[in-house]
PDB file of N, CA, C and O in Angstrom:
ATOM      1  N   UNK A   1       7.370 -26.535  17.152  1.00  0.00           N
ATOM      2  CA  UNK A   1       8.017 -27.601  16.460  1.00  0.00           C
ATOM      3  C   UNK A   1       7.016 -28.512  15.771  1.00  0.00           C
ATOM      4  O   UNK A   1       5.949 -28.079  15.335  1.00  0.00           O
ATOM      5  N   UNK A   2       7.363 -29.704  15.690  1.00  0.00           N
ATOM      6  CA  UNK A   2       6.340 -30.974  14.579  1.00  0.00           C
ATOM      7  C   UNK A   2       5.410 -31.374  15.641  1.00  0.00           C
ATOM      8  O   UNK A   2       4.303 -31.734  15.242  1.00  0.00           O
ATOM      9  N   UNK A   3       5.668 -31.393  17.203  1.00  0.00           N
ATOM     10  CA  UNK A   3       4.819 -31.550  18.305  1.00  0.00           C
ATOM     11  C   UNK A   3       3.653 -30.938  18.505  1.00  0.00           C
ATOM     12  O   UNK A   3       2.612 -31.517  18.816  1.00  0.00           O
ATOM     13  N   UNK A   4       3.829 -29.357  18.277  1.00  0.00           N
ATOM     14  CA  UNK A   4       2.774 -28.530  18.643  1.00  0.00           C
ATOM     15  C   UNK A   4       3.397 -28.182  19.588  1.00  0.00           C
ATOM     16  O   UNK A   4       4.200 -28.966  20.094  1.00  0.00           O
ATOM     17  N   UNK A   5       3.194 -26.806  20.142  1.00  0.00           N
ATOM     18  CA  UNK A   5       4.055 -26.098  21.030  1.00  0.00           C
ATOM     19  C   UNK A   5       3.873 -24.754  20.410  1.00  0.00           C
ATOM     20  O   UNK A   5       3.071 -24.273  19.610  1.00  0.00           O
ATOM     21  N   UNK A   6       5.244 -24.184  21.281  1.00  0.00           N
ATOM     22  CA  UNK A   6       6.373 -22.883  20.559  1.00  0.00           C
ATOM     23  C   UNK A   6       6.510 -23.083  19.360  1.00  0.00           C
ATOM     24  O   UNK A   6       6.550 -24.177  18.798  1.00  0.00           O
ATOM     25  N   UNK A   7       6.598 -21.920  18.841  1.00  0.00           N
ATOM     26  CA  UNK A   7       7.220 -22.015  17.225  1.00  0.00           C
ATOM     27  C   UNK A   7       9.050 -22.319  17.485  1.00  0.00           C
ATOM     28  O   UNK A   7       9.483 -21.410  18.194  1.00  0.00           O
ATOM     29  N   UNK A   8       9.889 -23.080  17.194  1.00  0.00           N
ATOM     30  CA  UNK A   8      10.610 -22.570  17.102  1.00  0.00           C
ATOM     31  C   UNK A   8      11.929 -21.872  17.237  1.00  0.00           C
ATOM     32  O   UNK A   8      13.022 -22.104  17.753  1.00  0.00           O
ATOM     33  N   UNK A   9      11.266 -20.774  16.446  1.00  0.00           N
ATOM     34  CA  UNK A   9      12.357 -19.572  15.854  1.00  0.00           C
ATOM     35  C   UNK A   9      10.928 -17.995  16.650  1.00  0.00           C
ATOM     36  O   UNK A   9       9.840 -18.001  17.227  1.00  0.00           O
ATOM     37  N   UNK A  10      11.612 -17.278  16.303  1.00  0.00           N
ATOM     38  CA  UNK A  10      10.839 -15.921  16.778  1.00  0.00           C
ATOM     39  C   UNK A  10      10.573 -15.284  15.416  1.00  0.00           C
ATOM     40  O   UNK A  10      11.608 -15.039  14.794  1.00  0.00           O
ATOM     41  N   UNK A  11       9.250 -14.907  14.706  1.00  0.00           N
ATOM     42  CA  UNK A  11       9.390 -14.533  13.729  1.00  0.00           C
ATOM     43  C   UNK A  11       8.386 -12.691  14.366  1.00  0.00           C
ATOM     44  O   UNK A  11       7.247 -12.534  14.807  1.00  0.00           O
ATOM     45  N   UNK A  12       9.832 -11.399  14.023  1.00  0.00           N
ATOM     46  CA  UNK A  12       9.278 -10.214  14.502  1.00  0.00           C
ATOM     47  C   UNK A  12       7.799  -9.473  13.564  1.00  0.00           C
ATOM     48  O   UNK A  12       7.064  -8.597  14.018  1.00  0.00           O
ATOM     49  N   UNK A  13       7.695 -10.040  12.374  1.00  0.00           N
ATOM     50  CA  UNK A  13       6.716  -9.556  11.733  1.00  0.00           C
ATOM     51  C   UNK A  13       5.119 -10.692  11.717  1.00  0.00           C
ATOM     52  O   UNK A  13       4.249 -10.464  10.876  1.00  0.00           O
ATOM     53  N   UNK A  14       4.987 -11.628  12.542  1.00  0.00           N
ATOM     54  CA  UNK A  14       4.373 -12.154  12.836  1.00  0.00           C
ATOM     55  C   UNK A  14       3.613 -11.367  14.154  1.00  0.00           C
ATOM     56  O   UNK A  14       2.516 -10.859  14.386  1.00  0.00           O
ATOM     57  N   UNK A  15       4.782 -11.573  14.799  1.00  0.00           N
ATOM     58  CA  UNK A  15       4.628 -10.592  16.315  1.00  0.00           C
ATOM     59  C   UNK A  15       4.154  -9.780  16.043  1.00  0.00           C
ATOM     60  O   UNK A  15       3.052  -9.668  16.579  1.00  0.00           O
ATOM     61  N   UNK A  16       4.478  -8.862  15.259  1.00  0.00           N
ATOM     62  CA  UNK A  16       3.837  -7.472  15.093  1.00  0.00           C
ATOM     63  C   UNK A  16       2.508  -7.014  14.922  1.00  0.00           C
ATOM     64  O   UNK A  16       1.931  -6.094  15.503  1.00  0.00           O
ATOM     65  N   UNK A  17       1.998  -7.991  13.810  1.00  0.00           N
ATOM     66  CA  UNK A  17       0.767  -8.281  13.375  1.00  0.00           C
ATOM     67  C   UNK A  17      -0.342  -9.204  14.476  1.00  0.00           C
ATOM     68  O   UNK A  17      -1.517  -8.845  14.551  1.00  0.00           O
ATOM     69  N   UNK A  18       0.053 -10.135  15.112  1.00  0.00           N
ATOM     70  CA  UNK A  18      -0.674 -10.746  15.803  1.00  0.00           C
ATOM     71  C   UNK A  18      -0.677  -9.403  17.548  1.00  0.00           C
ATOM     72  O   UNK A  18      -1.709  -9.400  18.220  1.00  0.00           O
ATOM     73  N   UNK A  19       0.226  -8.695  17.883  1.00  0.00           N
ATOM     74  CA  UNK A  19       0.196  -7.380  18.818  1.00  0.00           C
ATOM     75  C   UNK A  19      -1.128  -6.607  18.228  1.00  0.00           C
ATOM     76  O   UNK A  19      -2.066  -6.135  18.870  1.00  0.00           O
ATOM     77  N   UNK A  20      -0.941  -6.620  16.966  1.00  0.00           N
ATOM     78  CA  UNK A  20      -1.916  -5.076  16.868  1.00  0.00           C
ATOM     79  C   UNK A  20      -3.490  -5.662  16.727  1.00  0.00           C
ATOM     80  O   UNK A  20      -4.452  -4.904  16.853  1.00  0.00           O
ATOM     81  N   UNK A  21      -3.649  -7.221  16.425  1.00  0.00           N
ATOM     82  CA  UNK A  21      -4.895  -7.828  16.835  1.00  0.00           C
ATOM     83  C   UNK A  21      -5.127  -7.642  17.842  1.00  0.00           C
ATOM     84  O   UNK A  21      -5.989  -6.792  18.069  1.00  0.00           O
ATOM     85  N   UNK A  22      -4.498  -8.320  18.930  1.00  0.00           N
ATOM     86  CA  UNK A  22      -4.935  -8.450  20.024  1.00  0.00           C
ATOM     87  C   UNK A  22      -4.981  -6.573  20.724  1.00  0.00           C
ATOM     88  O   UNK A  22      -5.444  -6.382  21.849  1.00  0.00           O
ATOM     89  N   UNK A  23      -4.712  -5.976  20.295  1.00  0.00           N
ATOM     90  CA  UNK A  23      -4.625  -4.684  21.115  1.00  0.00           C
ATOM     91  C   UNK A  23      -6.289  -4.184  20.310  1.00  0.00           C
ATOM     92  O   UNK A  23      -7.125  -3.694  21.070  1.00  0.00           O
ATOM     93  N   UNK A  24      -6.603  -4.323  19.019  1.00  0.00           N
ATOM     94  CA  UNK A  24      -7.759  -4.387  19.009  1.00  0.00           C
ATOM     95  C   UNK A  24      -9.002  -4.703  19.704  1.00  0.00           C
ATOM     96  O   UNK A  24      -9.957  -4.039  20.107  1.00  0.00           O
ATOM     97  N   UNK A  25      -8.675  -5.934  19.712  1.00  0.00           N
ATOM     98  CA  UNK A  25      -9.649  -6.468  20.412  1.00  0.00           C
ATOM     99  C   UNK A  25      -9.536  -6.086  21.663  1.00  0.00           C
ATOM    100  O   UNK A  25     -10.634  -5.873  22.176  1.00  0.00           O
ATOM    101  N   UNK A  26      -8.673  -5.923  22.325  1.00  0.00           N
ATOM    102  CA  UNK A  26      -8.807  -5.080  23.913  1.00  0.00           C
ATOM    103  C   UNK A  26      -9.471  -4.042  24.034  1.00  0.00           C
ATOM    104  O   UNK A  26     -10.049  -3.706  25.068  1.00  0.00           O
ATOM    105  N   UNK A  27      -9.444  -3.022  22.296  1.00  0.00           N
ATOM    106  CA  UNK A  27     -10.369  -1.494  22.420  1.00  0.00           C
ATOM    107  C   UNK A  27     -11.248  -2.285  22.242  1.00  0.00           C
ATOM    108  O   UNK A  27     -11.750  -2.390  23.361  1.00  0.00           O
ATOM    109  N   UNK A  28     -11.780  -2.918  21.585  1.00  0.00           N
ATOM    110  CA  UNK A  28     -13.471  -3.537  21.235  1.00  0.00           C
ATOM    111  C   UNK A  28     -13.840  -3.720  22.882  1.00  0.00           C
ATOM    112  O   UNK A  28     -14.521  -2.848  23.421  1.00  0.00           O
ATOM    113  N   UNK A  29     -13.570  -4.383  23.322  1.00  0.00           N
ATOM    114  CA  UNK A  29     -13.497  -5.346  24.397  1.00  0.00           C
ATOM    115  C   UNK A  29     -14.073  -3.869  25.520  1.00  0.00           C
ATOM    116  O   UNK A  29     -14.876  -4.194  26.395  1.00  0.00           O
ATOM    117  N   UNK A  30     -13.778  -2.790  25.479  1.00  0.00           N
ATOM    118  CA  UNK A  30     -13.989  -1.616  26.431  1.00  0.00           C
ATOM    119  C   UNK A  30     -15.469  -1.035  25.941  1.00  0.00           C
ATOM    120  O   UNK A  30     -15.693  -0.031  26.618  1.00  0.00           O
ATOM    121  N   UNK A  31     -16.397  -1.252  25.159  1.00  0.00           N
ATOM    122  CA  UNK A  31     -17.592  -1.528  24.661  1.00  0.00           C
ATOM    123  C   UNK A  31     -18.210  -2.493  25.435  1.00  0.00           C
ATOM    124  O   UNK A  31     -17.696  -3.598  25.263  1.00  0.00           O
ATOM    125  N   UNK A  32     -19.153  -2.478  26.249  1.00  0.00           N
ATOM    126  CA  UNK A  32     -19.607  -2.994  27.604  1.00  0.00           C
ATOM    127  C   UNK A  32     -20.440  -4.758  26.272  1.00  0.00           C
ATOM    128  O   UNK A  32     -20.115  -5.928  26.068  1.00  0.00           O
ATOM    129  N   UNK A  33     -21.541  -3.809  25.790  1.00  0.00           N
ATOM    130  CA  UNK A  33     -22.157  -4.584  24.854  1.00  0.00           C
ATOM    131  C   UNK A  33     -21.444  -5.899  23.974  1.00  0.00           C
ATOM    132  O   UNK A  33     -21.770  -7.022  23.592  1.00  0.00           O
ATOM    133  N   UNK A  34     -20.501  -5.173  23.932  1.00  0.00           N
ATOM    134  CA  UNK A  34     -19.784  -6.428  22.761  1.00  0.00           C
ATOM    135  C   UNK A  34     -18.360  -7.105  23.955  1.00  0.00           C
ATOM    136  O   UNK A  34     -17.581  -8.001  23.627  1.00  0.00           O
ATOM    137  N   UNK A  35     -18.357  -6.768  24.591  1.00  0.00           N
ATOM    138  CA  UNK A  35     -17.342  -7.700  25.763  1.00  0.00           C
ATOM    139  C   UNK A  35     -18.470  -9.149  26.687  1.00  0.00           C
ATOM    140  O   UNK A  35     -18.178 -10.265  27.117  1.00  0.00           O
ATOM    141  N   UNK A  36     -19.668  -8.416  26.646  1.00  0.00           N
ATOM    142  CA  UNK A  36     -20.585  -9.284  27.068  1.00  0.00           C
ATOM    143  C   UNK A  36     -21.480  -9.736  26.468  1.00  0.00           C
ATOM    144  O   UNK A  36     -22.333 -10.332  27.125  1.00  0.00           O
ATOM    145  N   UNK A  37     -21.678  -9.614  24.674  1.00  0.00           N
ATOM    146  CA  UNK A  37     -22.542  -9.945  24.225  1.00  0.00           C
ATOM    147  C   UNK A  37     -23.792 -10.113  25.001  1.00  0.00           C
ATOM    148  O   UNK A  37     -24.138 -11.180  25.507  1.00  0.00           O
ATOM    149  N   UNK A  38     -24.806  -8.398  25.102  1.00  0.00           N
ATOM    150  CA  UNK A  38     -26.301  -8.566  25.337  1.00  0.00           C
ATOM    151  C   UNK A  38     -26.757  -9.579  24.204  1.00  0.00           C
ATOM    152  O   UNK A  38     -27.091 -10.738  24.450  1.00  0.00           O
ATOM    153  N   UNK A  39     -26.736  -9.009  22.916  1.00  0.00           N
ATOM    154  CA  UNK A  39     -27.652  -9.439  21.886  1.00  0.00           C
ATOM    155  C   UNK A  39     -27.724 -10.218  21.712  1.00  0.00           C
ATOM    156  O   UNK A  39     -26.693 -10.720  21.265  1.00  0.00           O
ATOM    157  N   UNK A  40     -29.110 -11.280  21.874  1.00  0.00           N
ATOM    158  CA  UNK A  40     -29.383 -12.921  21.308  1.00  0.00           C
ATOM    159  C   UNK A  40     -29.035 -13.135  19.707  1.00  0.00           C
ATOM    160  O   UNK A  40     -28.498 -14.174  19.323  1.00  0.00           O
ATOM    161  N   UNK A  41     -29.392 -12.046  18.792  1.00  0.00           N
ATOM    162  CA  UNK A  41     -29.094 -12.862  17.221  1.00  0.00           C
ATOM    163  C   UNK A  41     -27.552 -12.131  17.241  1.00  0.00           C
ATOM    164  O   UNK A  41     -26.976 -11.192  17.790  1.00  0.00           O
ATOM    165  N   UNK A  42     -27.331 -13.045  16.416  1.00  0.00           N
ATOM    166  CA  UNK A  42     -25.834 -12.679  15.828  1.00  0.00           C
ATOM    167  C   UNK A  42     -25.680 -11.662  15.044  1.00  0.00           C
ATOM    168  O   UNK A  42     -24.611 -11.053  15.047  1.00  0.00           O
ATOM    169  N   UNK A  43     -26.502 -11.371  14.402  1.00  0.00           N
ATOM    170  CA  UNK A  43     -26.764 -10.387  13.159  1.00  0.00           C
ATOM    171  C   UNK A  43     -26.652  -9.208  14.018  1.00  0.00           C
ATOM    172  O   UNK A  43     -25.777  -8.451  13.596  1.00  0.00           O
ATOM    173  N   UNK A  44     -27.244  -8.780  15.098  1.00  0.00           N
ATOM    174  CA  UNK A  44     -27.310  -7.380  16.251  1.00  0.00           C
ATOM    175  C   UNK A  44     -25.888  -7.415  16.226  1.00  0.00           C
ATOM    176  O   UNK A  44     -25.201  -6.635  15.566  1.00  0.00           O
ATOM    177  N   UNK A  45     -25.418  -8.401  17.010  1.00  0.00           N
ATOM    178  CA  UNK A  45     -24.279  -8.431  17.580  1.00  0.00           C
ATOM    179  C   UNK A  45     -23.128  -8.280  16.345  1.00  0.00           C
ATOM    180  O   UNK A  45     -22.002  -8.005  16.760  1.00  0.00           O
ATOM    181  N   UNK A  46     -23.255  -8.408  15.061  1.00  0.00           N
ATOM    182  CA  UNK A  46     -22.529  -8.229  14.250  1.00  0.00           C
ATOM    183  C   UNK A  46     -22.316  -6.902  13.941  1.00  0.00           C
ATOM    184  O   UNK A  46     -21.242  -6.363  13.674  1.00  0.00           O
ATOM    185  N   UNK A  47     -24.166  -6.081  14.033  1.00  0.00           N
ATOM    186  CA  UNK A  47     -23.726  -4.852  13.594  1.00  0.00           C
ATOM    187  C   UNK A  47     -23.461  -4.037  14.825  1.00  0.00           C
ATOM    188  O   UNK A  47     -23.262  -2.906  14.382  1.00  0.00           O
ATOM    189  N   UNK A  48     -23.378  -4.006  15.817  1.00  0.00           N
ATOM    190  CA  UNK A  48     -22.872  -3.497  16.717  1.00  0.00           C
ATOM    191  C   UNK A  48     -21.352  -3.605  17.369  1.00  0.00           C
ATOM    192  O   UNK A  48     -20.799  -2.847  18.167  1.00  0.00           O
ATOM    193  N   UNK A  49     -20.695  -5.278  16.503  1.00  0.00           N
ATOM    194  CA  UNK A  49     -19.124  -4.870  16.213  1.00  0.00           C
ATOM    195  C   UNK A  49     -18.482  -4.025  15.296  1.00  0.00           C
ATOM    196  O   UNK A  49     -17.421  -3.429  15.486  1.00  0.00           O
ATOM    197  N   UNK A  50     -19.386  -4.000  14.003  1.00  0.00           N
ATOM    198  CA  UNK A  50     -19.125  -3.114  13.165  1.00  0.00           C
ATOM    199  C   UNK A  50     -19.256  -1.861  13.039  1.00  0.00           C
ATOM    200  O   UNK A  50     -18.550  -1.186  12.291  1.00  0.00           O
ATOM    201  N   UNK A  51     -20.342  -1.332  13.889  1.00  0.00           N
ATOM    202  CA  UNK A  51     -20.430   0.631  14.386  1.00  0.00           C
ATOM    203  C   UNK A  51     -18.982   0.846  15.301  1.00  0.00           C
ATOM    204  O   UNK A  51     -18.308   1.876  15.308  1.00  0.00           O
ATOM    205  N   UNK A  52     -18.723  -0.306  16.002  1.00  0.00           N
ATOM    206  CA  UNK A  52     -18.054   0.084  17.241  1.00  0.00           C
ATOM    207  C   UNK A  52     -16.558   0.129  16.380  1.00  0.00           C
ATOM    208  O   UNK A  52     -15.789   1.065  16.599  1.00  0.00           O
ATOM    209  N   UNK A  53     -16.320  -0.586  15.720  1.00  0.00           N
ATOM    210  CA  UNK A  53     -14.805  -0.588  14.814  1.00  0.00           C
ATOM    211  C   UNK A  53     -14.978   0.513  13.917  1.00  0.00           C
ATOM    212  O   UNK A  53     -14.015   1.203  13.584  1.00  0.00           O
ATOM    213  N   UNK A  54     -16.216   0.739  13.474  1.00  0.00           N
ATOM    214  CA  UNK A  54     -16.078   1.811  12.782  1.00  0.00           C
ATOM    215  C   UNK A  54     -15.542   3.145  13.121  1.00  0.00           C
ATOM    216  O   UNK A  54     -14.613   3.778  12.619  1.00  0.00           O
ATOM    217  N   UNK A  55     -16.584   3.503  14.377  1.00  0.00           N
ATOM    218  CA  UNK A  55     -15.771   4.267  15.393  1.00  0.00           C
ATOM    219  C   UNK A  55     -14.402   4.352  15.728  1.00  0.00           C
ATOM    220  O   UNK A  55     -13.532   5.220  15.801  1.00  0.00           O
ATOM    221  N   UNK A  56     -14.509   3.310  15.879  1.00  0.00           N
ATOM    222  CA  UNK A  56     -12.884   3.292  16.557  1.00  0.00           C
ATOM    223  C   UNK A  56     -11.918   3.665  15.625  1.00  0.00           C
ATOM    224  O   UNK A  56     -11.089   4.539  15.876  1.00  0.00           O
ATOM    225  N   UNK A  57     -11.973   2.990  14.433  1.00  0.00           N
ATOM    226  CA  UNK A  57     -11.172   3.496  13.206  1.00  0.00           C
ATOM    227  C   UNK A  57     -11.272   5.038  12.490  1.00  0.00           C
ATOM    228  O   UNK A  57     -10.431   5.461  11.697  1.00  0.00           O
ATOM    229  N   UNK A  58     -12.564   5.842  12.971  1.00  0.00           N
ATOM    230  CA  UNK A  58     -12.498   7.313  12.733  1.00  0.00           C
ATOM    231  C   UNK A  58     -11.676   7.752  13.768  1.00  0.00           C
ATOM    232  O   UNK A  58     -10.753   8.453  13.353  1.00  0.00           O
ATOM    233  N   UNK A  59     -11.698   7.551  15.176  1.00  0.00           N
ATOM    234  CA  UNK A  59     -11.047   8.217  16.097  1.00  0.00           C
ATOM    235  C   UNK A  59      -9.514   7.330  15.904  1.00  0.00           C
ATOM    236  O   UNK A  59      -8.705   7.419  16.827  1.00  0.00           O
ATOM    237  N   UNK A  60      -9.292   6.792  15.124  1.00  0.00           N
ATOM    238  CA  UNK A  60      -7.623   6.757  15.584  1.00  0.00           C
ATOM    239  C   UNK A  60      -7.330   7.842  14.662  1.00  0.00           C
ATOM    240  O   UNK A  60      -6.182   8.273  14.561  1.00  0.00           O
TER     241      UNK A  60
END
């Protein structure tokens, strides 16, 4: 509402889209490295989210 809260109403194509984030990030998240961030620079840690999605997006 105008408070901050719940939305609301239920919107199903919101849902849908914000599901398939978060189910992402749960496969990322099974990548030991990037659930615990070893890497001190960000830049490592960037490209090692990006091999790992990459991956992930050949194997679906």
């Amino acid at each position: 509402g105008t408070r901050g809260g719940r939305p609301p109403t239920f919107d199903p194509a919101l849902y849908r889209r914000r599901n398939v984030v978060e189910r992402c990030i749960g496969r990322l998240k099974q990548w030991r490295g990037i659930a615990t961030r070893y890497d001190k620079l960000a830049r490592n840690y960037q490209a090692a989210l990006t091999l790992v999605s990459t991956l992930l997006w050949i194997n679906t």
